[in-house]
N, C-alpha and C positions, 0 to 999 in steps of 0.2 A: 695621631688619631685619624680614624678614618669618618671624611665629610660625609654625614645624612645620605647626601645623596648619589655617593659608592655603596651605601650598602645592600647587601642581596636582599631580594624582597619578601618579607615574611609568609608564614603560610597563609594569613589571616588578607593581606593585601592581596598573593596569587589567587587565592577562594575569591578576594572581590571583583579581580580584574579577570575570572571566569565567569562570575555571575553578569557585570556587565557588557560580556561580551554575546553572552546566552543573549541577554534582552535586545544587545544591539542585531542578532541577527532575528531572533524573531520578530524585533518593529519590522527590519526589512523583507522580510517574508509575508509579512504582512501588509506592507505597504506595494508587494507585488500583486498581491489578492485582491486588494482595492484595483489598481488598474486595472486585471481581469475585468472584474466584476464589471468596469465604469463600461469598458469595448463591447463587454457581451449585452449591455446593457443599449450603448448606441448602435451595435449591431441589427438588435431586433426591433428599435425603435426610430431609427433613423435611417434614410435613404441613404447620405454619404457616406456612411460607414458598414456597410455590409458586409454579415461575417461571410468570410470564404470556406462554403461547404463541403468544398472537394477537398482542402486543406484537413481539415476533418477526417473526413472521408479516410484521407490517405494513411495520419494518424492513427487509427482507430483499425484501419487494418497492420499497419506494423505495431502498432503495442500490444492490440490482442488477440487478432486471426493468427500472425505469426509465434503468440506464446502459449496458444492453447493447450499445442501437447504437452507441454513441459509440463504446463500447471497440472492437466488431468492427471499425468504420468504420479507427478509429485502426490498428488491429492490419494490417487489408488494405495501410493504405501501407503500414506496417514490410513487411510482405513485398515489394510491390513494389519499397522500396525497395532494397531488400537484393538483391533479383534482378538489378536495375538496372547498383547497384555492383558488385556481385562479379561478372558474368559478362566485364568486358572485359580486368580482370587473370589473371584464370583461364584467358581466351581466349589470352595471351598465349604458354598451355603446352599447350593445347589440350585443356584440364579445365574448361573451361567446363560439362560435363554436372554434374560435382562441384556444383553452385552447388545443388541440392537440399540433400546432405548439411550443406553448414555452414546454411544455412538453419535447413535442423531441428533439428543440436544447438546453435545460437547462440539460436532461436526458444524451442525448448521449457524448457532448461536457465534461461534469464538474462532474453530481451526478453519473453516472454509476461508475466510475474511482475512485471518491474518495471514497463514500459512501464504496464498495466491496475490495479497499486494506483496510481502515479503520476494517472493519471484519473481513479481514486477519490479520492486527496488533494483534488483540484478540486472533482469533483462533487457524492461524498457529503461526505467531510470537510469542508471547507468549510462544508455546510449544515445537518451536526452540532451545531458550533462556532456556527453564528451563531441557529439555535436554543434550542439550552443557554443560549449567552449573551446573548440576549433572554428568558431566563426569569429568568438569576439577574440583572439590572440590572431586570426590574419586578418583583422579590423574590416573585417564583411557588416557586421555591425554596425562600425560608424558610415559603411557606404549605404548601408538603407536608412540610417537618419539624415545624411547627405540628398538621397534622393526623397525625402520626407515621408519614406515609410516607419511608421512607430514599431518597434520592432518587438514589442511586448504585444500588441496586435497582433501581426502578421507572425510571430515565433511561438510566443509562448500559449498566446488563447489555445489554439487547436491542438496543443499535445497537452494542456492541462485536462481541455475537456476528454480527449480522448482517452488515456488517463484514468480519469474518473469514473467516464458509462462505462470504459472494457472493465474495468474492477468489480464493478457490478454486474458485468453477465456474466463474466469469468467465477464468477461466488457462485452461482446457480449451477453452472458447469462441476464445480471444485464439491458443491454441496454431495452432488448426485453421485461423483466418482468415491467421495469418501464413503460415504452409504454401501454400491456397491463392493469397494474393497472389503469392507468389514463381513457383505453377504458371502462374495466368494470365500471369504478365508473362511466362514462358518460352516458353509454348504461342503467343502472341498478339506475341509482340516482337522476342526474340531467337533463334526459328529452332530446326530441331527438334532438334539436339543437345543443345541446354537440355533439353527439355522429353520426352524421348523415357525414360522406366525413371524418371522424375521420381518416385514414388510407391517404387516399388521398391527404390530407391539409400536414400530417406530413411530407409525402414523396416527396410534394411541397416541403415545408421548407427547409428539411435536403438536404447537399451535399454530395460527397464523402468527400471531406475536414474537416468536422463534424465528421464524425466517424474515420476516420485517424488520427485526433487531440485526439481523446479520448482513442483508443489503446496508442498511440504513451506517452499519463502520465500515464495510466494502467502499462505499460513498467516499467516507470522508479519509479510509485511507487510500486512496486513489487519487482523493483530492490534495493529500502531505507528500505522494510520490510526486507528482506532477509540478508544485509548488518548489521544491527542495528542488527539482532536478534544474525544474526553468533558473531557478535562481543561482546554484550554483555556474549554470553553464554560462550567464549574461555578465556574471561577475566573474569571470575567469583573467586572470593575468599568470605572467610569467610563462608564455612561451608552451613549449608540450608538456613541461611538467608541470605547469600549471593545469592544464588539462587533466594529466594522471590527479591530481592531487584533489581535485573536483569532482571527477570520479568514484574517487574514494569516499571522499566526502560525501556526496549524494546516494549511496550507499550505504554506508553508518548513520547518520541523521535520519535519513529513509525510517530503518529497521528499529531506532528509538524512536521515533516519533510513533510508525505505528502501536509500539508495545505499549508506550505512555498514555496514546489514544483506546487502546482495548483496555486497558487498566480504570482509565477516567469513565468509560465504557460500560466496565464491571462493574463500580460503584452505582452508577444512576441505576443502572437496572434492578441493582441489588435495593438498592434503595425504595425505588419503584414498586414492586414486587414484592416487600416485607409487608 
């Protein structure tokens, strides 16, 4: 007979030793959030500890001066496409003019948000991650706790913060390209009932509460790319494929975390709002 403890492990123990592992990494992603918090906290409070703004600075230009084409780029199909689709079922009632309004509160509320951290997961994320984790696999890492620099300070503070504001100007950016995509493809495609109080109808629609809703998951997912990246790159082992494999990872987590977060998202609002 074969002993207890040769045998393969049921599906009931693999489901537990996932679910433990989910929690074990969210304490620690959590536990990296606390440290942020505590530096940014004696950054602004304390003489000894001052945050470095140029650090920032520098961040905030390569995570989102340097991704803003893409995102606009990306954001112009969404509206295209979006104008595309909705205007032949719409036509069927002869609301095809309406194809602004859901535009705008489908755009500014949900696709500006996710669609633009989702290209940051890529862009920046990803080159976070493979950073970080090309410092801790040639133990650059242990030489700035060597020279008593805290290297969750000095590494991860300024590319979370940065991170998080570009997310949120980059939404403002991504709002305004989805908008016009869906104008030009109306003005330019489908004929002037689309495209005629286009501006007008939208700005019917949308509230302040609309676009404050949409900053407001911009934030926070800007705040899970930055988190997820810093983390996987600090914990990085095993050499350069350790690195690929954190990459990857920083990436996939990225792109569920956001979707989990516009989900948990959708509920409060929904809830809010009944």
């Amino acid at each position: 007979m074969t002993p207890d403890n040769d045998r393969p492990p049921t599906p009931i123990h693999a489901l537990g030793a996932h679910f433990l592992g989910g929690l074990t990494y969210f304490g620690s992603v959590a536990l990296l959030m606390g440290d942020i918090l505590r530096w940014l906290m004696k950054g602004m409070f304390s003489r000894q500890a001052r945050f470095d703004s140029s650090a920032l600075t520098a961040q905030m230009v390569r995570v989102g001066v340097k991704s803003t084409s893409i995102v606009m780029l990306v954001q112009l199909f969404i509206g295209v496409i979006l104008a595309l689709q909705l205007t032949p079922p719409l036509a069927q009632w002869s609301q095809e003019a309406q194809v602004s309004r859901i535009i705008g509160l489908g755009g500014f509320r949900m696709l500006g948000p996710i669609i633009t951290a989702v290209v940051l997961s890529g862009f920046a994320g990803a080159s976070i991650a493979a950073e970080l984790g090309t410092m801790a696999v040639s133990e650059e890492i242990e030489a700035l706790e060597a020279a008593a620099i805290n290297p969750v300070r000095f590494l991860a503070v300024p590319r979370v913060m940065a991170t998080t504001v570009m997310t949120i100007l980059l939404t403002v950016l991504a709002d305004l390209c989805i908008a016009a995509g869906g104008y030009v493809t109306s003005l330019l495609v489908l004929g002037p009932t689309s495209y005629e109080g286009y501006w007008a109808r939208m700005q019917e629609q949308l509230r302040f509460q609309d676009f404050f809703t949409g900053l407001t998951q911009s934030g926070v997912f800007g705040l899970l790319v930055g988190l997820i990246a810093c983390h996987e790159g600090l914990s990085t082992t095993g050499g350069a494929e350790g690195v690929g494999k954190a990459t990857t990872r920083t990436v996939v987590l990225s792109i569920v975390a956001i979707i989990a977060a516009a989900c948990v998202f959708t509920v409060v609002f929904y809830v809010w709002e009944k």
